[in-house]
Every structure is written in C-alpha cells, then in structure tokens.
N, C-alpha and C positions, 0 to 999 in steps of 0.2 A: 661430919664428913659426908654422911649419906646424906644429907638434907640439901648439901651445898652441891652433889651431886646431882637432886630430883630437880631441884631451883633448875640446875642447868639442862637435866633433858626435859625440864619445861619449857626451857626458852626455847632450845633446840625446836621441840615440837612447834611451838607459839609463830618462829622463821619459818617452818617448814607449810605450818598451815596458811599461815599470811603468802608467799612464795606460790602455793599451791591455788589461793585464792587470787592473784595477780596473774598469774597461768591463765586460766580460765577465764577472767576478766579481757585480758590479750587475746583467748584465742574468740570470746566470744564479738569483742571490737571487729578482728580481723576477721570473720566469717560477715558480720554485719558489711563491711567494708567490701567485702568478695561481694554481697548480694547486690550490693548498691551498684557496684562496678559491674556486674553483670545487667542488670538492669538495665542500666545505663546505657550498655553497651549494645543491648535488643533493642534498646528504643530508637538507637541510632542507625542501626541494622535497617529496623522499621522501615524507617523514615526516608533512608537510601533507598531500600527496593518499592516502598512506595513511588520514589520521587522517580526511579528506573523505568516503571509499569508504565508512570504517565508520559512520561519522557517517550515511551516506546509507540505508548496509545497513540501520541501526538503525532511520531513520524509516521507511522501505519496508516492512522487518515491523509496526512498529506502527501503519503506514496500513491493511497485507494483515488483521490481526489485527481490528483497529476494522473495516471492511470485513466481516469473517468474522461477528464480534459484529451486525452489523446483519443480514446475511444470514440469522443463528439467528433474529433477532428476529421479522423480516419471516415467516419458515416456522413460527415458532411463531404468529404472530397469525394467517396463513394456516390453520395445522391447527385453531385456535379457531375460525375464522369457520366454516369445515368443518362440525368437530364441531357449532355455534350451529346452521347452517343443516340439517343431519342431524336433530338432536332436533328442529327446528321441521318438519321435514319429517313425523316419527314423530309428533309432538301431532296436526297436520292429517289424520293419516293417522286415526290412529286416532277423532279427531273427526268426521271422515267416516264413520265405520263404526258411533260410535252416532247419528248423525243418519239414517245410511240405515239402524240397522235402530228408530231411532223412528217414521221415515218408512214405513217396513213396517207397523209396528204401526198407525200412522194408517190405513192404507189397511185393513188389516183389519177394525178397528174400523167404518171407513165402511162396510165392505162387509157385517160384521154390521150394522148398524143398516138399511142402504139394506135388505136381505134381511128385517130384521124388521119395516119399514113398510111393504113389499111383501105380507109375511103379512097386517098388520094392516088393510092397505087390501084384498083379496083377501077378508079373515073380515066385512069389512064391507060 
C-alpha cells in the first residue's frame, strides 16, 4: 500500500515537474514573442519618423525655396520701381533745363523788346 502510494506522488511530482517545465517553456516562447513584437514594432516606429523628418525636410526646403522665389521677385519689382523712378527723375530733370533755358530766352527777348521801346519812346 505504501509503495502504491510513493509510485503515485511520483507521478504526481513527474506532472507537476513536466507542467512546471511547459510553464516556463510558454513563458519563455511568449517573452521571446513580446521581444520580437517590440522590435518589430521600434523598427517600424523607426522607419515612420524617419520617413516623417524627411517628409518634413522636403516641405521646409520647398517652403525656404518658394520663399526665396518671392524674395527674387519682390527685389526684382523693387529694382524696377528704382530704375521707373531714376528715368522719371532724368525726363524732369532734363525738362527742367529746357524750360529754364526757354525761360532765359523769354526773359531776353523781354528785355530786347522793353530796351527797343525804350529807344523808340526816347527817338520820339
């Protein structure tokens, strides 16, 4: 009877150890399985904020670029206006210079004529 009883909390034990080693087998699968899936899951992480950064790089120059484009634009209307206001400056300039020397000639002309009614009232 005792013997028939050790048989059985051998076996018992024999379950309990096997049972115990299948535990541990499971949890070390499933920890393995957690690392992989973490992994995994960093790599892909990665890979997004990677593809993000460039994605971002990419609009940042073609915002800086369009930016730059306007910039040309603005200093090219800017040296037009310049140059527009330069030449209008040059036309007045010069328009000034035959008005003052019309204006010279007017005054001479007055001042022969006033000198030759001056004669002419004087011989008279």
């Amino acid at each position: 009877h005792s013997a028939q009883l050790t048989q059985v909390l051998q076996a018992f034990k024999e379950q309990e150890d096997l049972a115990a080693r299948h535990k541990a087998e499971a949890e070390e699968r499933h920890s393995a399985q957690l690392t992989q899936r973490d992994s995994l899951h960093t790599a892909q992480l990665e890979t997004q904020l990677g593809k993000f950064w460039e994605t971002k790089k990419q609009e940042d120059t073609t915002r800086d670029e369009a930016h730059a484009a306007q910039l040309r634009e603005l200093e090219d209307h800017h040296a037009a206006l310049l140059q527009a206001a330069k030449t209008d400056a040059e036309k007045l300039s010069a328009e000034k210079t035959v008005l003052e020397g019309q204006n010279q000639a007017g005054e001479k002309r007055e001042e022969a004529l006033r000198a030759e009614l001056g004669q002419r009232d004087a011989s008279h």
